[in-house]
Structures are given as structure tokens and as C-alpha cells.
MARVOKE-641525 format. One record per residue (C-alpha): residue in one letter; x, y, z. Coordinates in steps of 0.2 Angstrom, whole numbers, plus 5000, padded with zeros to 4 digits. Example, Ala and Ser with C-alpha at 12.3 -4.5 7.8 and 13.67 -1.06 7.14 Angstrom:
REM MARVOKE-641525
A506249785039;S506849955036;
REM end
This chain:
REM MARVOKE-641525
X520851744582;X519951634595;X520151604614;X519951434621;X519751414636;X520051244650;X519451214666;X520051124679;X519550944677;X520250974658;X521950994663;X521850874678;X523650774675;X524850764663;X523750644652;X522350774650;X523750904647;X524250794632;X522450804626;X522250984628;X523850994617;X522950884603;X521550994604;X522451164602;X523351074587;X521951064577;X521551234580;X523151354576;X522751414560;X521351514568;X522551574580;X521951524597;X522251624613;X522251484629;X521551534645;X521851414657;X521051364677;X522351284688;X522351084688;X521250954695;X521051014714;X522451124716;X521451294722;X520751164736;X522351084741;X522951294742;X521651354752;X521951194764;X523951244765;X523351404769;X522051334782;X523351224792;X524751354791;X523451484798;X522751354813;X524151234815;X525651364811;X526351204796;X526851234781;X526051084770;X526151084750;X526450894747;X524850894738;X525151024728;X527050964724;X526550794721;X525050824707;X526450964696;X528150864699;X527550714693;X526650794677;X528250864673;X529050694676;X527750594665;X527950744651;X529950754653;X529650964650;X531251084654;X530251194665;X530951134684;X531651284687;X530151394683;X528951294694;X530451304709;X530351454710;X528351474712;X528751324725;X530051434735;X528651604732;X527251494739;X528451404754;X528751584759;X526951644757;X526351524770;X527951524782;X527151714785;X525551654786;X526251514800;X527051644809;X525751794811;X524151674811;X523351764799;X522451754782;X521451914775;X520651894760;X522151994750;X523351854757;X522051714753;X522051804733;X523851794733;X524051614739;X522751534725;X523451614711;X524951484711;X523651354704;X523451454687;X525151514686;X525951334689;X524651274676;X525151374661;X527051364664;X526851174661;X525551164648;X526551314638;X528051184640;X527151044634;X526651164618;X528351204616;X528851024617;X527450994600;X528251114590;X526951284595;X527451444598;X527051444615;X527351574630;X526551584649;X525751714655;X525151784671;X523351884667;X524052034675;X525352044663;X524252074650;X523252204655;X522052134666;X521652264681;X520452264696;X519852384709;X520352304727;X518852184730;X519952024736;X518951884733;X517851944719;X518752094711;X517952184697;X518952224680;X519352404678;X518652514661;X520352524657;X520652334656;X519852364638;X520952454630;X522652374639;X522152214633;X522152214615;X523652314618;X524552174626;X523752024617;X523552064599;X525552104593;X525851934602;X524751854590;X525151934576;X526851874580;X526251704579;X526551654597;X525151554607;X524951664624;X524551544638;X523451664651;X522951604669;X521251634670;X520451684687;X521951814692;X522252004688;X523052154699;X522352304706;X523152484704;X524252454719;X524952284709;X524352164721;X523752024715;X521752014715;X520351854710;X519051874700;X517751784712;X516651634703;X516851594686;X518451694685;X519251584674;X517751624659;X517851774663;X519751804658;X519251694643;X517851814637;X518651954640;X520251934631;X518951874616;X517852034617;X519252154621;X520352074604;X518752064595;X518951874593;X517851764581;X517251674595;X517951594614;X517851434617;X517451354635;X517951194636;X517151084650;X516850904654;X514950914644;X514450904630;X513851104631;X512251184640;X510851034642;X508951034641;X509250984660;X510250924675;X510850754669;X510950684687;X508850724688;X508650664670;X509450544662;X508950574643;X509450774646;X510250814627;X511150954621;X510551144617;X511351204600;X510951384602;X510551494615;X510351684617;X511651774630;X509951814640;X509251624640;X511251574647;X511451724660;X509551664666;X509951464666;X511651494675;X510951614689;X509551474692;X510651334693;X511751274680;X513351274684;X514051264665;X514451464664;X514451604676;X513051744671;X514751884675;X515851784662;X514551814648;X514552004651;X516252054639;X515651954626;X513652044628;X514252204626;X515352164608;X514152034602;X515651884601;X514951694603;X515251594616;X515451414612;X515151284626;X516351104620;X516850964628;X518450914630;X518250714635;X517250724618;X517750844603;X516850794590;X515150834600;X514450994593;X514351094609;X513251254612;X513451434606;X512751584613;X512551734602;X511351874600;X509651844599;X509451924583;X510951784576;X509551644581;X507951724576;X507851634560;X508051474567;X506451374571;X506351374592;X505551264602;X504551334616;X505651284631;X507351284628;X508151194644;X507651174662;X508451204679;X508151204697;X508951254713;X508751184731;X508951254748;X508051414744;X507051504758;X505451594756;X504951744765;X503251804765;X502651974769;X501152034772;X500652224778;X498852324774;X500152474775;X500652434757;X498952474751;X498952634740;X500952684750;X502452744742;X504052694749;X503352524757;X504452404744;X505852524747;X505952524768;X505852324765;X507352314752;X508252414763;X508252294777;X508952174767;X510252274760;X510852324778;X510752174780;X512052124766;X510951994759;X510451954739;X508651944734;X508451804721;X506551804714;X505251934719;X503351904718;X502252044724;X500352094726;X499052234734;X499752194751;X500852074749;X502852024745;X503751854743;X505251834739;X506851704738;X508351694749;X510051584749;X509851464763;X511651524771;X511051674777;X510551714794;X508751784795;X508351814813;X508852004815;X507852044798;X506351954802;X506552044819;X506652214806;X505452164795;X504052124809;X504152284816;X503052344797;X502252174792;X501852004795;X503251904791;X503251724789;X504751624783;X504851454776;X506251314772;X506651174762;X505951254745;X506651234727;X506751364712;X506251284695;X506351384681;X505951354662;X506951464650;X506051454635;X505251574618;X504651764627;X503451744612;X502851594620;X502851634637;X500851624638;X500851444633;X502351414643;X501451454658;X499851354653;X500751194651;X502051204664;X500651224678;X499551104669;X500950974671;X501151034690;X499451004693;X499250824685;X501150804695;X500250834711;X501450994717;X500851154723;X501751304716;X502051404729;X502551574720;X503051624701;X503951744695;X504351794674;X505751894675;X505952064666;X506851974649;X505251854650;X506451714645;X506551644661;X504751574671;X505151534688;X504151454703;X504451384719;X504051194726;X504551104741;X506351024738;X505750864739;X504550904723;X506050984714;X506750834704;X504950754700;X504250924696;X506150924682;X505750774675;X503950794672;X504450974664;X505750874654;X504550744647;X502950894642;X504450984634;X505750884624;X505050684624;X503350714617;X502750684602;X502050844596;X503550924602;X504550874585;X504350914568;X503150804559;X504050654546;X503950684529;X504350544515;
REM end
């Protein structure tokens, strides 16, 4: 058995629909599982019915209608009545949220998860329509439970053992289960998301919790790359990649796979393969346990990412020399504060540290000032180099060699407790020079690939 797994952009219209059809075909003696996203824009085109029905007290789903009625039209597939009465759920759905102005977050869960239900009633038609075995399926259905965190839910313990349950006789039968990814329901049975990168997530889980020879994610590249294409143009392929090197690389920037949606498949060891959709015959990348790589030859860097709009926040207070409970009183601010750390750099009397630029900083600098100096800055980047922990010594030499002869002051490092990850921060503006001249030490040199031999 495998799960493949399709985003969005993969199941855009009714001619990608088609594709994704060929693609499964070539797959079915291996059993596939499909999870799929909603199409194209439709979560977007939702939240903005939801939006005007809440402001402006319309109900507007022309968008939405539009984009699946004429896939079913193009595809001629018998499923009219099925997507009807989804229509008539949702027209009712926002009729309420005309009427009392309101949208909570449960209500705003509810109203999204048409997208991947209308999705996988008309690609399980158009499978059905190529001969395959194919049946829909909502998520919540087969076993997928939450707690009640509307917006960014949480699967249940549970959820382990209900899936299999659920999932297992349906391929032994020989039927292709469709899934919506992205949806599950909490104890209550209302319907719950599974926050950003939901739709992986429902992909690796059904392939950890069934034991799966692998789950596919198909996207629109040609798998993880040694950097941002839109900052370097030569970026290529990574063939292999630990689950550590991926849950690092995605929490720094890439936007290929969601750290969470590795998790399932990092507790039962399956592989995740990265392919792309709009190319097929491209090898893609798999991440698997490191010990499954060892033997392969690794180059000291494996890729290289960066994030912008990140805000440092220095420090600075003698009272940390030789205290206990310093670091702690200065987490906590933040916590009360609801706000995530990102990197972390500390010394005798002094603590950096990363913030996301979209939160508001003026009551905890107002905390923070009342037991340090506290200075904060804008407009800086994140780069990070995942690359060989056994290499991380060199790593470091040549990176800040490269930043020197680049001209870019690094303004705080950190080496994160894998040691897979070496992170520093630059000003934004230095973020895509300081890439590229990363990329070129790292991948274009000479020295970097294995000598000819005749």
C-alpha cells in the first residue's frame, strides 16, 4: 500500500483532474490511498463568501459554483446530485452567517471544508469513470479525530488505531479510498481543520497509521531544492534528505512540506516522497531515517533557505550573571504574551532572540525593560544552511568566510540542538545576495563534486 497525496494547484480544473487520473493509473498495483486538497483557490473563494456574508449579510458562491460545475461539465461525470447537495449545505451555512453576523472559528472550520469534500466527490468520479474502484471519503469518516482547537486542531492518540481500522479492509477490498485532507472531527462530531499543512498531514498519517511503503506528496516541483528558485535560478533537486534536515528546512522557510505533517511518518519510520505532478518522470525527493542515508556519500550542505520580515530582540541585563531563573522570567513574558520564539542565541549577560514580524511588541518590550535593556530591531532575515552535523565545523568556516568576502555582517547565529540546521541573521536586503553566494560555495564549485575518472 501507498498514500499519494495532491495539492491544490494539482487538481486545479478538470484538465489537471485528468492528469491526476493518469498518474494514479500507473500506480494501482501498489495500492494507492489518495488524499486530496481542495481545487485551485477554492479555500480562498470560501473564506471570502464567508467574509461578505459576515460584513455585507450576502450570500455569494458564484466562484466556487462556477470552478466545480464546469469540471463536471468538461468531464461529463454523474456526480450533480452529490455536489447539490454540498451546494444547498454550504447556501445554508452562510444564510446563518448572513443573518446573525457572525463567524467563530468552529463556523469558519465548517464553511472550508466544502473545498476538500467537493474535491474528492468529482475526482472519485472521474476514477470511476477510468474503470478504478473508486469511493469519496470525508477524513472524518475514517477515523480521523481531533480535540476542539478550531483552526489548528490536533489528532487524537486514538486516531492511530481508528485509522487502520477504517482504511485497511477498504484496500484489501480493492477500492481506491478518495480522503479529503485538511478535515477531521472532534469528540462532539463537529467538524475541526488541521491548521497549515493539513492536507500532508492527513497524507502521512493514513501512511503511518496503515504502515504504508511510503506517501507520496505531489506538488508543482520537482521535490525539496538546494534553494529558493526565485533567488537562484540553477537551484536543483535534493535526492535524499533526513526527516530532521526537512522538519528544519520547512520551519526556516520552505514552503514544500509542513514540519507537523512529517511527525506520523517520524514516529513509524515510513518515507516520504516529495514528486512533481506537472513533471512525473522527475525523481523527486525522499525523506527517511537518517540511518537509511548513512551509507550514501553526503555533501556538506544539503540545501539552503531563508526567511524575511523577522525581528530581533536583544537583551541585555548584568542580573543574568551567575542567576538562576533569569531566562525563565524572560520566556515567560513572551509566553503571556502568546508569542513563538524562532532562534535563540545567548551569552554571560545577554539574550537575542527571533520574532515573526506580526506580532505586536510594545507591551513586552514595556515587560522586558522593567529587568533588562532591551533593544529591538526590524527588517532582518533568517538564513539557514542545513547541511552534514559531522560537518558542521567546516560548515561554519566557509559559510562566514563567504559572508565576509560578501560584505554582510551576521548579526547572531544559532546551531540548533539536531546540529543539522546553522542559522544566522542578516538584514533583509542582504538575504537573497547572502543565498546566492551560499549557493555558489556550496553546490557550483568545483571542488564540491567528485573528481572524473577515465
Amino acid at each position: 500500500m501507498i498514500v499519494m497525496k495532491f495539492g491544490g494547484s494539482s487538481v486545479a480544473d478538470a484538465s489537471r483532474l485528468r492528469h491526476v487520473a493518469d498518474i494514479v493509473k500507473t500506480q494501482l498495483k501498489k495500492k494507492p490511498a489518495l488524499v486530496l486538497s481542495a481545487m485551485g483557490d477554492t479555500t480562498d473563494h470560501l473564506l471570502e463568501a464567508g467574509d461578505t456574508a459576515l460584513k455585507h449579510g450576502k450570500v455569494e458562491t458564484g466562484n466556487i459554483e462556477k470552478l466545480h460545475l464546469e469540471t463536471i461539465k468538461k468531464l461529463k461525470l454523474p456526480v450533480q446530485k452529490e455536489v447539490n447537495i454540498l451546494y444547498h449545505e454550504l447556501t445554508r451555512l452562510l444564510s446563518g452567517i448572513a443573518l446573525i453576523r457572525e463567524l467563530t472559528p468552529r463556523t469558519k472550520d465548517y464553511l472550508v471544508s466544502f473545498g476538500e469534500r467537493l474535491s474528492v466527490r468529482i475526482a472519485a468520479a472521474l476514477l470511476k469513470k477510468n474503470g478504478i474502484n473508486a469511493c469519496a471519503f470525508d477524513a472524518f469518516d475514517l477515523g480521523f479525530l481531533t480535540d476542539s482547537n478550531y483552526g489548528q486542531a490536533e489528532l487524537s492518540n486514538e486516531s492511530w488505531k481508528l485509522i487502520p481500522e477504517k482504511v485497511l479492509p477498504l484496500i484489501k477490498g480493492n477500492v481506491l479510498p478518495v480522503i479529503t485532507g485538511f478535515i477531521a472531527k472532534d469528540e462532539r462530531g463537529i467538524i475541526t481543520t488541521l491548521g497549515r499543512g493539513g492536507s500532508d498531514l492527513t497524507a502521512t498519517m493514513v501512511a503511518a497509521a496503515c504502515k504504508a511503503e511510503e506517501v507520496q506528496i505531489w506538488k508543482d516541483v520537482d521535490g525539496i531544492l538546494t534553494a529558493d528558485p526565485r533567488i537562484v535560478k540553477n537551484a536543483r533537486p535534493v535526492q535524499n534528505l533526513t526527516y530532521e534536515e526537512a522538519s528544519e528546512l520547512a520551519f526556516y522557510g520552505s514552503q514544500v512540506l509542513h514540519p507537523r505533517a512529517m511527525q506520523p511518518c517520524i514516529n513509524t519510520g515510513t518515507p516520504v516522497r516529495i514528486k512533481n505532478s506537472y513533471n512525473v518522470d522527475a525523481h523527486g525527493t525522499i525523506i527517511e531515517q537518517a540511518a537509511s542515508i548513512a551509507a550514501k556519500k553526503e555533501p556538506p550542505v544539503r540545501t539552503i533557505t531563508s526567511r524575511v520580515n523577522v525581528t530581533l530582540v536583544d537583551i541585555v541585563s548584568t542580573r543574568m550573571l551567575g542567576q538562576h531563573g533569569f531566562l525563565a522570567e524572560v520566556f515567560s513574558i513572551f509566553a503571556k504574551k502568546g508569542i513563538s520564539v524562532d532562534m535563540v542565541a545567548t551569552s554571560e549577560v545577554s539574550i537575542s532572540v527571533t520574532l515573526d514580524t506580526s506580532y505586536d511588541l510594545g507591551e513586552v518590550k514595556k515587560e522586558l525593560s522593567k529587568i533588562a535593556s532591551v533593544e529591538i530591531k526590524t527588517g532582518k532575515a533568517i538564513v539557514s544552511v542545513i547541511g552534514n552535523v559531522k560537518r558542521s565545523s567546516e560548515i561554519l568556516a566557509r559559510s562566514f568566510r563567504i559572508c565576509q568576502l560578501a560584505g554582510v555582517q551576521v548579526q547572531m547565529v544559532s546551531q540548533g540542538a539536531s546540529k543539522v540546521n546553522i542559522s544566522f541573521i542578516v538584514n533583509d536586503s542582504e538575504a537573497a545576495e547572502t543565498v546566492r553566494a551560499l549557493h555558489l560555495e556550496y553546490f557550483d564549485r568545483l571542488s564540491d563534486h567528485p573528481a572524473k575518472t577515465n
